[in-house]
C-alpha positions as CSV (number, residue, x, y, z in Angstrom):
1,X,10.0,-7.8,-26.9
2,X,7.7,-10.4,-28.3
3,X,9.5,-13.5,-26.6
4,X,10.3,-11.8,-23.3
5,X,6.3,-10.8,-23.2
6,X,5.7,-14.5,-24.2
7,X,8.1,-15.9,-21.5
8,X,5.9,-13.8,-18.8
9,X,2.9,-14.9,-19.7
10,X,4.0,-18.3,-19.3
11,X,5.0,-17.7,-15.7
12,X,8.9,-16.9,-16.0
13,X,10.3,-14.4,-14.4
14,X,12.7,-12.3,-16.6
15,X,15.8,-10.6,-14.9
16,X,17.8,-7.6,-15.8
17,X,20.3,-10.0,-16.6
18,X,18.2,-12.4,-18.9
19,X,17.3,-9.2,-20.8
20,X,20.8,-8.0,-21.5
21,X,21.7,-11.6,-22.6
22,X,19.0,-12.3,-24.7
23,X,19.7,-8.9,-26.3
24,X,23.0,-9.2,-26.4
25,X,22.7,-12.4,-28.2
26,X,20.2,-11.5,-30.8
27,X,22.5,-8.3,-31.8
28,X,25.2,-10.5,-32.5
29,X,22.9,-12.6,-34.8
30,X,21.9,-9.9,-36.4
31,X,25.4,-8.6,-37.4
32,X,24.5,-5.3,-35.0
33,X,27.1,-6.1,-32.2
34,X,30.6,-6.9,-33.3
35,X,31.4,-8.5,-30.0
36,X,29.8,-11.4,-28.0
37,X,29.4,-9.9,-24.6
38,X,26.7,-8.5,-22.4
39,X,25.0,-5.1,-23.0
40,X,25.1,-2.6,-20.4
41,X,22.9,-1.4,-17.9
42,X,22.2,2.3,-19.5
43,X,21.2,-0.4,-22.7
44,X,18.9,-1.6,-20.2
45,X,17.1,1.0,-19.0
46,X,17.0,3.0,-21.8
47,X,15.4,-0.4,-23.2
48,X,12.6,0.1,-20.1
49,X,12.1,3.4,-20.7
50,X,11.2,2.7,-24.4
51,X,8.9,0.4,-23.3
52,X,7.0,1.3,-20.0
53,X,3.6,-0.1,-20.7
54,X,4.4,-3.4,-21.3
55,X,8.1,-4.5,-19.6
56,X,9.2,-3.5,-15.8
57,X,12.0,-4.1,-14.0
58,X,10.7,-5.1,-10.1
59,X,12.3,-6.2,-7.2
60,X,11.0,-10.3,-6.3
61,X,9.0,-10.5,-3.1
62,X,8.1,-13.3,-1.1
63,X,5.3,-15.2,-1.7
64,X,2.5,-14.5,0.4
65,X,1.3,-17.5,2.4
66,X,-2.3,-17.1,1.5
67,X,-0.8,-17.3,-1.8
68,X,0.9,-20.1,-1.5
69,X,-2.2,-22.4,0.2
70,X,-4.2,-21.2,-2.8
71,X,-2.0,-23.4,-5.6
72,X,-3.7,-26.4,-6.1
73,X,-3.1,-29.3,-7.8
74,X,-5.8,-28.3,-10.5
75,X,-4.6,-25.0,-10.8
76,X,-1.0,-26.0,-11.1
77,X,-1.9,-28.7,-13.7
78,X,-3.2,-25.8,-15.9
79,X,0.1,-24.4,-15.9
80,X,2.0,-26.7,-16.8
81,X,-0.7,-27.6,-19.7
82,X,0.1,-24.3,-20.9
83,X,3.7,-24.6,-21.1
C-alpha cells in the first residue's frame, strides 16, 4: 500500500492492472503465491474494499482544457523536481 500511495503522490496513475501485478509480484517474493501469474479481479476488489480511504479504482477522464492552459513551465519544473 505504501509504494502504490507513493507512486500517486508522485503523479502516476495506478491501474487495476499495475495493482494486480505489483501484487502478484511481491507474493511470489514473499513465498505466498506458488505461481508467477496475475491475481484476480475478486483479489482486487476485495484489496479496494480493505482499503477505501486511501486507494480507488476510477475511470480516466479527459483533461479539462482549462486544466491543461494552467501547466506551466514553473509548475511542471516542480514536478519533475519532485520525482
Amino acid at each position: 500500500m505504501e509504494h502504490l500511495k507513493a507512486r500517486a503522490n508522485l503523479g502516476y496513475g495506478l491501474s487495476n492492472v499495475f495493482t494486480q501485478r505489483l501484487a502478484e509480484e511481491m507474493a511470489y517474493e514473499l513465498g505466498k503465491k506458488t505461481k508467477n501469474n496475475p491475481m484476480n479481479n475478486k483479489w482486487l476488489y476485495s484489496f479496494l474494499k480493505r482499503w477505501p480511504d486511501d486507494i480507488a479504482s476510477l475511470k480516466p477522464r479527459q483533461l479539462e482544457t482549462s486544466r491543461a492552459k494552467s501547466s506551466t513551465p514553473e509548475i511542471i519544473e516542480t514536478y519533475f523536481n519532485n520525482l
